[in-house]
C-alpha positions in Angstrom: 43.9 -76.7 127.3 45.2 -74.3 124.8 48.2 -72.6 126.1 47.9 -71.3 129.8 51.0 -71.4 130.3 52.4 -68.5 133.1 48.6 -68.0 133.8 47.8 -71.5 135.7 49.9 -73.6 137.4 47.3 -75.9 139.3 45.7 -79.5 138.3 45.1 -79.5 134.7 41.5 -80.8 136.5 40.3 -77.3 138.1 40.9 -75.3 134.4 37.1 -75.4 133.5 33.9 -74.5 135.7 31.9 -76.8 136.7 28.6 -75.5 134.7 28.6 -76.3 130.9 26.2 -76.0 127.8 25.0 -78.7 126.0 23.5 -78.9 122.3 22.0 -82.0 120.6 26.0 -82.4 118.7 28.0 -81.0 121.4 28.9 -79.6 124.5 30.7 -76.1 125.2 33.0 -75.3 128.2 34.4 -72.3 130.2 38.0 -71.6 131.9 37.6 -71.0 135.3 37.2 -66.9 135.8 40.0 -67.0 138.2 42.3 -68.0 135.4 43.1 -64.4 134.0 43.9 -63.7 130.8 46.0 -60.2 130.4 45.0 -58.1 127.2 48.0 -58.7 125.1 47.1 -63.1 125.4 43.4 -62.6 124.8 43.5 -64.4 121.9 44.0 -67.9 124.1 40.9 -66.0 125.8 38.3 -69.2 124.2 35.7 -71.8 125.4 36.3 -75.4 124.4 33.4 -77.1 122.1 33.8 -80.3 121.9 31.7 -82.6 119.6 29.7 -85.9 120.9 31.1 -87.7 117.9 34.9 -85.8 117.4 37.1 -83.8 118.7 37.4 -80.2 120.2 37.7 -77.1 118.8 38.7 -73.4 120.7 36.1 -70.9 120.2 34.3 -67.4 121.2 33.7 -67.3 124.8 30.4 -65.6 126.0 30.4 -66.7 129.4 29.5 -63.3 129.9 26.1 -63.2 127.9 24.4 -66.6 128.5 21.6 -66.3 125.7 24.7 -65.6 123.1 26.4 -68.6 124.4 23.3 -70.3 124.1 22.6 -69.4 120.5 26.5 -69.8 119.6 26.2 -73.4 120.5 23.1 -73.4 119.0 25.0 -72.5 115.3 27.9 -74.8 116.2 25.9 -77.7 117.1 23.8 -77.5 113.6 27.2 -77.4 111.7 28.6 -80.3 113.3 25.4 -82.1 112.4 26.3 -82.1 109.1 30.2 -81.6 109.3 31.2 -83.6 112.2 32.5 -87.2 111.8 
């Protein structure tokens, strides 16, 4: 995970929910909402995307708004189509 450090001390195993998003190129993953992350770290504040055929990359989180998760993946997974080796 990126750094957590200070915010999570527990199994590096309970960091993401359980419920995840899953494109045709890759899947996208949430911290667990009882992980909080104060204002002046919100930039560690990401989802992980990680591709079926590479690695992972930290991006915007909108576990809050489901259909703009869902059409964020949606972009991510068409660029890794043709980016992702």
């Amino acid at each position: 995970m990126h750094d957590l450090r200070g915010l999570y001390s527990g199994d590096p195993k309970d960091v993401l929910e359980q419920h995840f998003l899953e494109a045709e190129h890759c899947w996208m993953f949430f911290r667990k909402r009882f992980i909080q992350i104060p204002p002046e770290r919100s930039l560690i504040a990401f989802a992980y995307v990680i591709g079926k055929r590479s690695g992972g990359r930290c991006v915007a989180d909108y576990w809050d708004d489901p259909p703009k998760a869902q059409a964020y993946l949606k972009v991510l997974s068409d660029h890794l189509a043709t980016h992702d080796t």
